[in-house]
C-alpha positions in Angstrom: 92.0 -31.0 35.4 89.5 -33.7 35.7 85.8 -32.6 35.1 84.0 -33.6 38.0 81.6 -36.7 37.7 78.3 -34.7 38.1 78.8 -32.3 35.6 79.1 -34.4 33.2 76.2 -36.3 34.1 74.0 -32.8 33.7 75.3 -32.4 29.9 74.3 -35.4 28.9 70.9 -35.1 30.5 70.5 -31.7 29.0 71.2 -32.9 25.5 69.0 -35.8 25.9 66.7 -33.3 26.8 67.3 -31.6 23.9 66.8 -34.0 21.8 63.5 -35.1 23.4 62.1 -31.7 22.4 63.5 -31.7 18.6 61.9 -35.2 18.3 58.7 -34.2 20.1 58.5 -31.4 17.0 58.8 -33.7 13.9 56.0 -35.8 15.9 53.5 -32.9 15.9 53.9 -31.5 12.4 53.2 -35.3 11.0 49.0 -35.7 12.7 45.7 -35.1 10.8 42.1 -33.8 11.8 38.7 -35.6 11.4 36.2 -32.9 9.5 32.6 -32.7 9.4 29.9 -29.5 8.5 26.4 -28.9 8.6 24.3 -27.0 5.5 21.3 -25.1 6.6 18.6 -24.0 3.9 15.6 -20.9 4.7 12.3 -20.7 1.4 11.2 -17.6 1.1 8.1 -16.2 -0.6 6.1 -12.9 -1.1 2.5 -11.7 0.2 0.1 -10.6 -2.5 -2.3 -7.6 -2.2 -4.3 -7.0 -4.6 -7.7 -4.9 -5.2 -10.4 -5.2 -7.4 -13.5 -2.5 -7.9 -17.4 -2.6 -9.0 -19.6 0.6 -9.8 -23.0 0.6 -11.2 -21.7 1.2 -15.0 -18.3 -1.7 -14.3 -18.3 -5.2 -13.5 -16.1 -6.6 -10.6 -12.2 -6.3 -12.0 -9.0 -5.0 -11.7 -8.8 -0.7 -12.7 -5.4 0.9 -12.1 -5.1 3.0 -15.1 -7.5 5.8 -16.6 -10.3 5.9 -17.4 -10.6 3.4 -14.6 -14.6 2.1 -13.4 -17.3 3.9 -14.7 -19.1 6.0 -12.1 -22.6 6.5 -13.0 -24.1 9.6 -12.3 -27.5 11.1 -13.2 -25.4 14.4 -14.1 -26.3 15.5 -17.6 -28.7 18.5 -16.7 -27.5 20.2 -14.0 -28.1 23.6 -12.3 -26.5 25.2 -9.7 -27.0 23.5 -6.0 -28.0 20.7 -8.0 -25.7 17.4 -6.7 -25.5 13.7 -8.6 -24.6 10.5 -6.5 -22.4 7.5 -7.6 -21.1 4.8 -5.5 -17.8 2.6 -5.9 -17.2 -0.6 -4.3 -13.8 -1.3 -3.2 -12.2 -5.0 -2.0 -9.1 -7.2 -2.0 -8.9 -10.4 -4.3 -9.6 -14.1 -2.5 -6.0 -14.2 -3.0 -4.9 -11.3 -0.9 -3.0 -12.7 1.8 -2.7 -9.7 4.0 -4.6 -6.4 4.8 -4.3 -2.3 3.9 -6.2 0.6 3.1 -7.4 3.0 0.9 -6.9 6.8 0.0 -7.8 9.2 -2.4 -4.6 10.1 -3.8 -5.5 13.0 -6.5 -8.6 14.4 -8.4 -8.3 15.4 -11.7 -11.0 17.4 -13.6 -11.1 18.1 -17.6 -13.3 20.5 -19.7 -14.8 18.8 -22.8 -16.5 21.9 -23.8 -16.0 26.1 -24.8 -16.3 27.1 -21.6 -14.5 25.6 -18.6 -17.4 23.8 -16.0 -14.8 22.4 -13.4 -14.7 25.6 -12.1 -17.7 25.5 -10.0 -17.8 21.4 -9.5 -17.1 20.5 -6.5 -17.7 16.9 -4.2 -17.2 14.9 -0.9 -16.9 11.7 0.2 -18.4 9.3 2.7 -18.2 5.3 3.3 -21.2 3.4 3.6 -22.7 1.2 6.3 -22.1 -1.8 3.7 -21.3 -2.6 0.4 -25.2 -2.5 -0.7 -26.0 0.5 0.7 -28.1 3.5 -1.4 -25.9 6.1 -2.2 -28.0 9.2 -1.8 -28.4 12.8 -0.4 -29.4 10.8 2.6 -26.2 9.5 2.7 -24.4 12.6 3.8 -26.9 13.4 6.9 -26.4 12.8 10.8 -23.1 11.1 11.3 -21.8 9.4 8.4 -18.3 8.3 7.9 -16.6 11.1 6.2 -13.7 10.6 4.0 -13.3 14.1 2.5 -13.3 16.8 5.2 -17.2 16.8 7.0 -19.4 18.5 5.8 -17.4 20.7 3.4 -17.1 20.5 -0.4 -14.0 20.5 -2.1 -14.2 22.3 -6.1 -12.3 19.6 -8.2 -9.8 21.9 -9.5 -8.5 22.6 -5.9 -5.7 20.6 -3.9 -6.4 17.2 -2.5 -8.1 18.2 0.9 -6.7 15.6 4.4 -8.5 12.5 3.6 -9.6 9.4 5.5 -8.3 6.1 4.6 -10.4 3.2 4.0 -9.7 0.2 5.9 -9.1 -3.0 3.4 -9.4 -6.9 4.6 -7.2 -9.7 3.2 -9.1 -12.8 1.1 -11.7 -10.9 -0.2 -13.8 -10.3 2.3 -15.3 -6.9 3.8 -16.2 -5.0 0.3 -16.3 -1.4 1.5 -18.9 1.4 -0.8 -17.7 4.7 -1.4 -20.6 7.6 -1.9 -19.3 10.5 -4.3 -21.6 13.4 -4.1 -20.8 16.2 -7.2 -22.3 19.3 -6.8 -22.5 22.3 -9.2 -21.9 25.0 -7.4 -25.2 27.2 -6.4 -22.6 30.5 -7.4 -22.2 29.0 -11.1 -22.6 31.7 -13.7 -25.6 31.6 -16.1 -22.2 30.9 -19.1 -21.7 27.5 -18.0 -24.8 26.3 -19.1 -24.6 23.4 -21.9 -20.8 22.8 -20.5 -19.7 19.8 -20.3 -16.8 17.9 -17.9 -15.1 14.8 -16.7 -13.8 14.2 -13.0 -11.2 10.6 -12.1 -11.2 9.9 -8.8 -7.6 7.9 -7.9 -7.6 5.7 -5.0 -4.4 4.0 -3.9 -4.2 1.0 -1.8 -0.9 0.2 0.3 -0.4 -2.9 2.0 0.1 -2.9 5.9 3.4 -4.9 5.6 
């Protein structure tokens, strides 16, 4: 039997079709893509914080290790409910590009004779109106700025009482004066006289970023 006219008209267009598809393919597989990119670079540096410290016995300069600035007190002939004053002035570098502050961070007391003196030394701690301020008994009447506990006296051989940090500015400027006050003790025993003892002070300064 004959195959009719239009059927065989649809096989050929289906294989032509076919063939469009294979050929459409080969095409495809055969192109290439145009590239380009773009390179970003960031610098990056550090901020530098860095404190320096004067007392009446040390120049201006760097002391983070013991025995640190020489405080100077008229100490050497004490009796009880005597005190002796020393100030410490405390500021950032002109290269200090960003603020901080201060604490006391530990007090450490040694003996450097028979009989042991820290016992009945004790001290506190106020900040002065400026950095040329007399450190004095005056200093520690009306309403000063405490950074040991007010009006109380800590004996140097007792844990570090809740302090008050000292506010630090960047390049240099603001130089901030600590008043120590050491007391002996007005309940020291008649054997401590002729004793002898040293007291550091640490102070650690901390960035605010």
């Amino acid at each position: 039997m004959t195959e009719p006219v239009r059927t065989r008209r649809l096989t050929r267009t289906r294989a032509l079709l076919a063939g469009g598809l294979v050929l459409g393919t080969g095409a495809t597989a055969t192109l290439a893509a145009w590239t380009d990119g773009e390179v970003a670079t960031g610098t990056f540096g550090t901020s530098v914080f860095d404190t320096v410290s004067t007392s009446a016995g040390t120049t201006v300069g760097s002391h983070p290790t013991a025995p640190g600035a020489s405080l100077t007190f008229a100490a050497t002939a004490m009796s009880p409910g005597v005190s002796a004053y020393a100030w410490l002035n405390v500021n950032t570098t002109a290269a200090t590009t960003i603020s901080g502050s201060m604490s006391l961070t530990l007090v450490k007391a040694t003996d450097t004779s028979g009989v042991a003196l820290s016992t009945y030394l004790q001290y506190r701690i106020v900040q002065l109106a400026t950095a040329s301020t007399t450190c004095a008994a005056a200093s520690f009447t009306g309403s000063p700025t405490w950074v040991t506990p007010a009006n109380t006296y800590t004996n140097v051989a007792a844990a570090l009482p809740t302090t008050t940090a000292i506010a630090l500015a960047s390049g240099g400027t603001a130089e901030k004066r600590l008043c120590i006050e050491v007391q002996l003790a007005p309940t020291a025993t008649s054997d401590r006289q002729g004793q002898t003892a040293n007291i550091q002070w640490t102070f650690t300064a901390t960035s605010t970023s």
